[in-house]
Legacy VTK file of the C-alpha trace (Angstrom):
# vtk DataFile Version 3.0
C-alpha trace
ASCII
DATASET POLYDATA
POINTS 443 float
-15.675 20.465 9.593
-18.343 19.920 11.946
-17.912 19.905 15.722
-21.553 18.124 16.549
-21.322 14.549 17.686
-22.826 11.591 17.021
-25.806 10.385 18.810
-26.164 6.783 18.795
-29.227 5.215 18.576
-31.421 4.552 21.377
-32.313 0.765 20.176
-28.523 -0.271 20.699
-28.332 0.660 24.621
-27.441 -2.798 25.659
-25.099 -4.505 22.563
-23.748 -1.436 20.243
-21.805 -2.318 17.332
-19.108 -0.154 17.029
-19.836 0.458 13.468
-22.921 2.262 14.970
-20.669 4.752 16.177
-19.306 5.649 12.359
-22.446 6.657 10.807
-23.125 9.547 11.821
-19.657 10.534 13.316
-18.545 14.113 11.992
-15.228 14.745 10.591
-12.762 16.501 13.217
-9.274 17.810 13.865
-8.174 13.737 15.338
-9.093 12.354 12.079
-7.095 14.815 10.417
-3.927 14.499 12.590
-4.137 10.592 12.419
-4.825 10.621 8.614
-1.328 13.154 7.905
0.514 11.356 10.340
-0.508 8.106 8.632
0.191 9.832 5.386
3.766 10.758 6.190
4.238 6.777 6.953
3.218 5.563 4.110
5.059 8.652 1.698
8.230 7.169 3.642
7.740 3.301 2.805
7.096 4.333 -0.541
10.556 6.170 -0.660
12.124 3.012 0.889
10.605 0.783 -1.296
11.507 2.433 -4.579
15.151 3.647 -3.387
17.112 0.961 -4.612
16.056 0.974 -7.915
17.462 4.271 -8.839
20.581 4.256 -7.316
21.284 0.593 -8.626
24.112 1.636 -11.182
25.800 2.840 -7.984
25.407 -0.610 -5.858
26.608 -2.683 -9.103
29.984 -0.297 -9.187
30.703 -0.290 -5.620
29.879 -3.973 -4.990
30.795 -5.477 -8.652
28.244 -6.797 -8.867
26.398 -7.862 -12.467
22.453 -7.399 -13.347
21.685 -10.511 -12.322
22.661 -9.597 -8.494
20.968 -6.494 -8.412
17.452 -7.334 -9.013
17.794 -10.132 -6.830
18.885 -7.357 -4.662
15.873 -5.551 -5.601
13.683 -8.475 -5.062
15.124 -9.267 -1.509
12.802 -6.708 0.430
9.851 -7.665 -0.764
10.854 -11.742 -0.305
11.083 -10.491 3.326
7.724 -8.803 2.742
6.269 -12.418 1.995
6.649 -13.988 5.305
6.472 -10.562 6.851
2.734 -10.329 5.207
1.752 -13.298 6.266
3.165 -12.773 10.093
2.068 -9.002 10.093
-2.084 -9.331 9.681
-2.123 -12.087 12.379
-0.053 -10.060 14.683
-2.428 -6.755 14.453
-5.202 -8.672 14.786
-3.791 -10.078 18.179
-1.813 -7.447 19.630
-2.567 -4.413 17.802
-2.869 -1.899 14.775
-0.832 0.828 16.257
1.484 -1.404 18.404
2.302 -3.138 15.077
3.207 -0.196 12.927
5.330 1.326 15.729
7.557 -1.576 15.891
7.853 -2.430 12.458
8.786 1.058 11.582
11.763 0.929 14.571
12.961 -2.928 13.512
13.367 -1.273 9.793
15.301 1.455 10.878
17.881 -0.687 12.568
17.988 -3.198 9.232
18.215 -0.521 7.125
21.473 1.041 8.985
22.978 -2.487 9.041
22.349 -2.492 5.037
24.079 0.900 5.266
26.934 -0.718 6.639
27.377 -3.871 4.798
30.665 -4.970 3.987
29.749 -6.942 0.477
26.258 -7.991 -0.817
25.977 -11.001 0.637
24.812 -8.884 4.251
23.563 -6.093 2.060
20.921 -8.899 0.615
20.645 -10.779 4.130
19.480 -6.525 6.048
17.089 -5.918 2.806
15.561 -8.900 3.390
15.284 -8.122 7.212
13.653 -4.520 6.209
11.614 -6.123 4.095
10.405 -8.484 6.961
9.898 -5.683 9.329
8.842 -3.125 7.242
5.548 -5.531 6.087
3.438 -4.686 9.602
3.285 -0.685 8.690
2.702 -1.513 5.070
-0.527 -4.071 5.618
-1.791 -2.577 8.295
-1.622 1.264 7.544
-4.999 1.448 5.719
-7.009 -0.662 7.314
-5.673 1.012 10.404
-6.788 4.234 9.589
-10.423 2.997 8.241
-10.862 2.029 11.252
-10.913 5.378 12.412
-13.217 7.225 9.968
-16.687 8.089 9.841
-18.781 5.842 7.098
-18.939 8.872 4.884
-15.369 9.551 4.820
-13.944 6.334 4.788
-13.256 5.611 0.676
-12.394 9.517 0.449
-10.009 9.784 2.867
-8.591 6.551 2.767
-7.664 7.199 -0.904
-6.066 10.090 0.145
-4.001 7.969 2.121
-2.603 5.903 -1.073
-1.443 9.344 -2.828
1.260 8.972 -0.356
3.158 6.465 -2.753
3.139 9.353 -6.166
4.987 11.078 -3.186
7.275 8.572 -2.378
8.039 7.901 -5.866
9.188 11.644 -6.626
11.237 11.761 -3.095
13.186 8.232 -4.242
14.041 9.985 -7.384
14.850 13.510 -5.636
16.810 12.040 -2.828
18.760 9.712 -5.944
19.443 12.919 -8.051
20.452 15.099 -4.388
22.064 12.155 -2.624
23.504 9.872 -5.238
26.374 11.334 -5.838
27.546 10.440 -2.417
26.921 6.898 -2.641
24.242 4.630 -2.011
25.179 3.970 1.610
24.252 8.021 2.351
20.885 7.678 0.244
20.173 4.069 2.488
21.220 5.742 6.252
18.918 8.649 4.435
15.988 5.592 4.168
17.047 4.691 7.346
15.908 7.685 9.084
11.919 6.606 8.440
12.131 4.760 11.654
12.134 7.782 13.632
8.441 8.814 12.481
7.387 5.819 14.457
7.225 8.276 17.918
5.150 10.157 16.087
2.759 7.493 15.465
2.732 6.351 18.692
1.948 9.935 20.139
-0.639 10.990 17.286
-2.742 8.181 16.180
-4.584 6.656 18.451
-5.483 2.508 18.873
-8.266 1.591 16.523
-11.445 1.260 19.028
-12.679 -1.555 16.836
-9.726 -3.597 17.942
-10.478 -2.319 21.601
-13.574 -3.964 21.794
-12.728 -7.064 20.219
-10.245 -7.747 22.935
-12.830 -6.598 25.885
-11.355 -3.427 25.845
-14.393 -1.621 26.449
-13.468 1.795 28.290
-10.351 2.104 26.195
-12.819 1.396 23.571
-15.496 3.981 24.573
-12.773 7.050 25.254
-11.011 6.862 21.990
-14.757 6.827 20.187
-15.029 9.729 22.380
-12.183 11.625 20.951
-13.058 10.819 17.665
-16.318 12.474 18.043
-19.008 9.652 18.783
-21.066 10.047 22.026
-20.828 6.819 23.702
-23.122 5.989 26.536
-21.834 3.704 29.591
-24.253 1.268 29.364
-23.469 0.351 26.288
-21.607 -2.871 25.468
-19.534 -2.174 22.546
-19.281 -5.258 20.231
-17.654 -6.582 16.755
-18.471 -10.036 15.222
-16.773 -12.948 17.140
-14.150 -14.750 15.779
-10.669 -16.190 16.456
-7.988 -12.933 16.400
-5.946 -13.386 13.663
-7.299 -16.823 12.216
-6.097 -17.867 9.141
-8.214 -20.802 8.697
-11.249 -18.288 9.273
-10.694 -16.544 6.106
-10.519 -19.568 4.016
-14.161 -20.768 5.692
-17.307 -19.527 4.932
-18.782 -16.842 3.296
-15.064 -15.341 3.125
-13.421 -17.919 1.479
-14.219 -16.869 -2.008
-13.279 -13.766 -1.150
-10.125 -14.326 0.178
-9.536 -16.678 -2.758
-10.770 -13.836 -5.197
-7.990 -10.931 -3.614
-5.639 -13.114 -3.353
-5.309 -13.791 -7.022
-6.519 -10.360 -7.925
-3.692 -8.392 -5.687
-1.323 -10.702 -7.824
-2.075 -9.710 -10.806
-2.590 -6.173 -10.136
1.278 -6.390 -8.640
2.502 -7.785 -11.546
0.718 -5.598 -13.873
1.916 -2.388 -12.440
5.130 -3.711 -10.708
6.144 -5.345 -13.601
6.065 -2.007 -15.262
8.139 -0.118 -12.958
11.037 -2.244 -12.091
11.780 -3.035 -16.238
11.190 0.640 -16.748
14.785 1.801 -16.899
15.760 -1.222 -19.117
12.683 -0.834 -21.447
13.530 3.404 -21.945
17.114 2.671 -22.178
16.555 0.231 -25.495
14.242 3.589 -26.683
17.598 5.511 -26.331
16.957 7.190 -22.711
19.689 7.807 -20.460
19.306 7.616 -16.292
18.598 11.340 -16.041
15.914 10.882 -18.978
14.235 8.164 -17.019
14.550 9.918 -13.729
12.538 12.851 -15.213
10.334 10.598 -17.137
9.318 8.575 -13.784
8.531 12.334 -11.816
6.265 13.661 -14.691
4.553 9.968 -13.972
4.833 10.555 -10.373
3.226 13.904 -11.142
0.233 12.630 -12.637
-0.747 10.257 -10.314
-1.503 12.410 -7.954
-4.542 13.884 -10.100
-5.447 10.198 -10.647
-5.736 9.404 -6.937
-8.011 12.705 -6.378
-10.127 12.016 -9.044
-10.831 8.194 -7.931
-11.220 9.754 -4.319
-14.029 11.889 -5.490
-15.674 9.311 -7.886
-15.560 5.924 -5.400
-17.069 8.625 -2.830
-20.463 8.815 -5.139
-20.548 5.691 -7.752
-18.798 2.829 -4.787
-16.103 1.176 -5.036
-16.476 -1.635 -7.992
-17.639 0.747 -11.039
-14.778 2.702 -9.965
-11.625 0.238 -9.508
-12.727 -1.589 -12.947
-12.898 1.568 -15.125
-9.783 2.819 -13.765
-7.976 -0.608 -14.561
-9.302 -0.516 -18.135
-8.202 2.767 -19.056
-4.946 1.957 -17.572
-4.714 -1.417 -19.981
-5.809 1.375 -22.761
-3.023 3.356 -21.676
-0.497 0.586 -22.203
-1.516 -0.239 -25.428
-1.223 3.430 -26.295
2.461 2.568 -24.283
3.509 -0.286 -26.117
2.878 0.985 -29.627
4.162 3.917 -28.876
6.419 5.396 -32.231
7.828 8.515 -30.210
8.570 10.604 -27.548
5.488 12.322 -27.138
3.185 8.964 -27.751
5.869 7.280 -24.860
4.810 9.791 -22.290
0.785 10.009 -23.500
0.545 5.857 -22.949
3.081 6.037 -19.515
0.728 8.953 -18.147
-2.587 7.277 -18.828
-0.951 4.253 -16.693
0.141 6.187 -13.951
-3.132 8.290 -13.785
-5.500 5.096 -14.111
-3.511 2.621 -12.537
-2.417 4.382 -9.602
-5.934 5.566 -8.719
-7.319 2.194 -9.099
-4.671 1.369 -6.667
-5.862 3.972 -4.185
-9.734 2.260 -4.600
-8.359 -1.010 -3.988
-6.163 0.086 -0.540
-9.458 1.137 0.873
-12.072 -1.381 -0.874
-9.032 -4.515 0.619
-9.934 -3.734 4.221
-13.002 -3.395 3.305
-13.743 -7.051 2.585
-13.044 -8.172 6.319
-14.438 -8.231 10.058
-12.468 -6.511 12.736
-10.806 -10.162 14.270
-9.593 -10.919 10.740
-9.105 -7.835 9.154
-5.519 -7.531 9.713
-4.515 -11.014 8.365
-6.906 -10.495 5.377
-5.477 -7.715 4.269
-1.845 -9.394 4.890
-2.843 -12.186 2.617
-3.173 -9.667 0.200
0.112 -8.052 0.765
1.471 -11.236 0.699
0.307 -12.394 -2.930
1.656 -8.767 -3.690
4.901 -9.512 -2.626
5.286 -12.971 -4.458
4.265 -10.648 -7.709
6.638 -8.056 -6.961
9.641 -10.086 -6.152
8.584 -12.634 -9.448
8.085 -10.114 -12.056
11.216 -7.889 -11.870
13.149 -11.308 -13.181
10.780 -11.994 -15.967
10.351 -8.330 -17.431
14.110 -7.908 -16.587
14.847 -11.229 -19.065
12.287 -10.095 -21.883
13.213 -6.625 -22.025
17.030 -7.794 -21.908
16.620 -10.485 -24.796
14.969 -10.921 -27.708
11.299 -9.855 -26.973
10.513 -6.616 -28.481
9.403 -3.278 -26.220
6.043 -3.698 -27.397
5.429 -7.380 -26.172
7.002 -6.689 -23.371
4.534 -4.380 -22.616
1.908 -5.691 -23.494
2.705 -9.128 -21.611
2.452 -6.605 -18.655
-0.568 -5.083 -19.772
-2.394 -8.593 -19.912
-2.432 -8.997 -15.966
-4.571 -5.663 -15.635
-7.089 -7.011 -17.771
-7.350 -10.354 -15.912
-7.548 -7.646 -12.726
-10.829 -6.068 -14.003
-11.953 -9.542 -14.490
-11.365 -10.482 -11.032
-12.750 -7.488 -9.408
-16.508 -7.756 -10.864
-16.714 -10.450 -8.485
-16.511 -8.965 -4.881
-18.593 -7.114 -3.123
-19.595 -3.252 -3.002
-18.947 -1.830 0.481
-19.424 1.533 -0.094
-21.434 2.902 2.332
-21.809 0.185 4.740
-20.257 0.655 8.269
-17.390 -1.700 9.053
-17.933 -4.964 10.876
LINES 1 444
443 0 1 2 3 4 5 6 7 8 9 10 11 12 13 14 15 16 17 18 19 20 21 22 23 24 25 26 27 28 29 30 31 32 33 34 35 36 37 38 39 40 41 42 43 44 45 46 47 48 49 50 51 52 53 54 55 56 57 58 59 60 61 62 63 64 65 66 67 68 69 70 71 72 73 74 75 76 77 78 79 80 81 82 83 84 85 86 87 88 89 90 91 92 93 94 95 96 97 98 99 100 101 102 103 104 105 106 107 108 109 110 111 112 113 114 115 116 117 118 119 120 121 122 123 124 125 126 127 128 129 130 131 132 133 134 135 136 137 138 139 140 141 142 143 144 145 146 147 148 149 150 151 152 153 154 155 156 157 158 159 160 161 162 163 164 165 166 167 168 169 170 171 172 173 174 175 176 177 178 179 180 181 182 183 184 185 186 187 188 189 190 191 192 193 194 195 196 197 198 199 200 201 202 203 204 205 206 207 208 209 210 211 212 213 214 215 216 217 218 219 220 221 222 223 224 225 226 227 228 229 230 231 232 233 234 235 236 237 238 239 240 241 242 243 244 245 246 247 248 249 250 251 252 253 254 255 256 257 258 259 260 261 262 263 264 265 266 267 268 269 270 271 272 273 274 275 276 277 278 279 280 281 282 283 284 285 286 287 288 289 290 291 292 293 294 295 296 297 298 299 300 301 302 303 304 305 306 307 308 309 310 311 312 313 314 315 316 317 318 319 320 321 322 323 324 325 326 327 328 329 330 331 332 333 334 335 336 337 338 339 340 341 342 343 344 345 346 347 348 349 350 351 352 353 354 355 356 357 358 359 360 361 362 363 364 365 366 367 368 369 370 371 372 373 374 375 376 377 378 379 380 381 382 383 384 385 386 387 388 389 390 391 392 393 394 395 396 397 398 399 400 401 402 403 404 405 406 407 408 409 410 411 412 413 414 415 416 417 418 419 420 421 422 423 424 425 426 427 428 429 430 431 432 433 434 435 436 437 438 439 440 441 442
């Protein structure tokens, strides 16, 4: 890493867009730090928000409850992640990025210990959907947080570094299932519950975005935390972002960022669905292919497993060919891979199409946490990027019922599939219509 700082340029002594400050910023020890303790955030959500589905079987016995109930159990934290979306952007955007993942990480910790608690499902469902409401401000605005924070010529690199978090997740929801799940579901949920406690450590480690700073006239906190970063920032320098309302929801829907915002919006539902759709009927869909729980618990880690290559590889590739070329290959070799999926005739043609998903999809996923945030000025950023979430969240908490009917009825494992494989190719679609931003300094 280099040690030199930034210079900025002498023609923006009097109004310096903060941007300015990226392009030539090295790489340094508080980018690091900010980016692992950023990481360790979202590895923890990603636990959290795949818990439930493996230790299921358990909440059914203990609760007697049928199917039915548990994916509505299932789909209760991320119906509190719809309103939570929506609320979270427009709060970062007013009061703070770092602020706002701090106290949604401590507001899920006490829901999740209440969920720990409950005495029958009806307060189990009321605390997941709480957790799912608080939960929502870490989980829109942890990548658009830490952009905010890189140089330019880090930015899609690192940031998809950031989204490998969730293979990591994955594997330590199915770890802490096979370690934990024998003693209940209450141990593996006061286990989740424990996340919250990583929220001193971002409020110690990563410090407040500088582009938010300025927007609010915050111009020496601005200028010191630019400083730290690596930038040499001059005091006669007035430190600026576009101007617009914080947090104004009518200001994404105006304008040049209306399309846009209508264009993500239907995109990051689809892309949901697609892969979402996928995961939650998994168990069902392997059990009718004669796999037991332990089967699919190993099945799911080798996936887990090989996303992690996928995410590297789109890391390297959106670093040198952008951001578009990148996100729509990946999506149609994942739509290859479920073809290869749903017409699968064994064992060894199963895991070939499932791998291909999780390697493709999964990176593509990585692009799009980085290209998202991307999209946005600084005084909307955070309520873009929650609209996003939001459509998401609608996606996941929609999709578990409709793959959990088809693959429980009469609709074979191959249309299933492929139903689900059909919203990745609308994705592709969608994507060839926003803009590159590789490259290009934030606003």
């Amino acid at each position: 890493m280099s040690s030199t700082a930034a210079t900025p340029p002498p023609s923006h002594r009097d109004s310096w867009p903060v941007g300015a400050a990226f392009e030539d910023m090295p790489l340094n020890s508080r980018h690091v730090l900010a980016g692992g303790t950023l990481f360790v955030a979202f590895v923890l959500e990603a636990w959290e928000m795949l818990a439930l589905v493996y230790i299921g079987a358990d909440v059914r016995r203990s609760l007697g409850i049928d199917a039915a109930s548990l994916g509505t159990l299932v789909s209760a934290l991320f119906l509190g992640m719809i309103p939570g979306s929506l609320l979270a952007g427009t709060v970062a955007d007013r009061y703070g990025r770092r602020r706002t993942c701090v106290w949604s990480l401590a507001l899920y910790g006490v829901c999740t210990v209440a969920a720990a608690f409950a005495p029958g499902y009806g307060w189990l469902l009321a605390a997941r959907f709480l957790a799912g409401f608080a939960v929502s401000g870490l989980h829109v605005m942890a990548f658009p947080y830490f952009e905010e924070l890189l140089p330019v010529r880090v930015r899609g690199k690192a940031t998809v570094y950031l989204s490998s978090g969730w293979a990591l997740g994955l594997l330590l929801a199915v770890g802490s299932t096979s370690v934990l799940g024998g003693f209940g579901w209450r141990t593996v949920m006061l286990a989740n519950a424990l996340v919250a406690l990583w929220a001193l450590a971002i409020r110690a480690l990563v410090p407040e975005s500088p582009y938010w700073l300025a927007a609010r006239a915050r111009q020496e906190q601005a200028r010191a935390v630019l400083r730290r970063l690596g930038a040499r920032v001059p005091e006669d320098v007035a430190l600026a972002v576009p101007e617009q309302k914080a947090g104004s929801v009518a200001a994404i829907f105006t304008g040049s960022l209306r399309r846009i915002t209508l264009v993500q919006v239907a995109l990051n539902f689809v892309f949901a669905w697609g892969y979402w759709g996928l995961q939650t009927g998994l168990p069902e869909l392997l059990a009718r292919r004669g796999m037991s729980l332990p089967d699919t618990l190993a099945f799911t880690a080798v996936s887990a497993v090989c996303m992690i290559p996928g995410y590297l590889s789109a890391s390297w590739l959106t670093h040198r060919f952008g951001r578009r070329p990148v996100f729509v290959g990946y999506i149609c070799a994942a739509a290859a891979g479920g073809v290869v999926f749903a017409t699968a005739s064994g064992a060894v043609a199963l895991y070939a199409g499932n791998l291909l998903l999780a390697f493709f999809s999964l990176g593509a996923f990585g692009v799009w946490n980085t290209w998202l945030a991307e999209l946005y000025p600084t005084a909307v950023r955070g309520v873009g990027y929650g609209w996003g979430i939001f459509a998401q969240r609608v996606a996941n908490t929609v999709a578990p019922s409709v793959i959990g009917v088809m693959a429980a009825g009469a609709v074979g494992f191959g249309a299933t599939v492929a139903f689900i494989d059909v919203f990745l190719v609308v994705t592709a679609l969608l994507a060839v219509r926003l803009p590159e931003t590789e490259g290009a300094a934030l606003r």
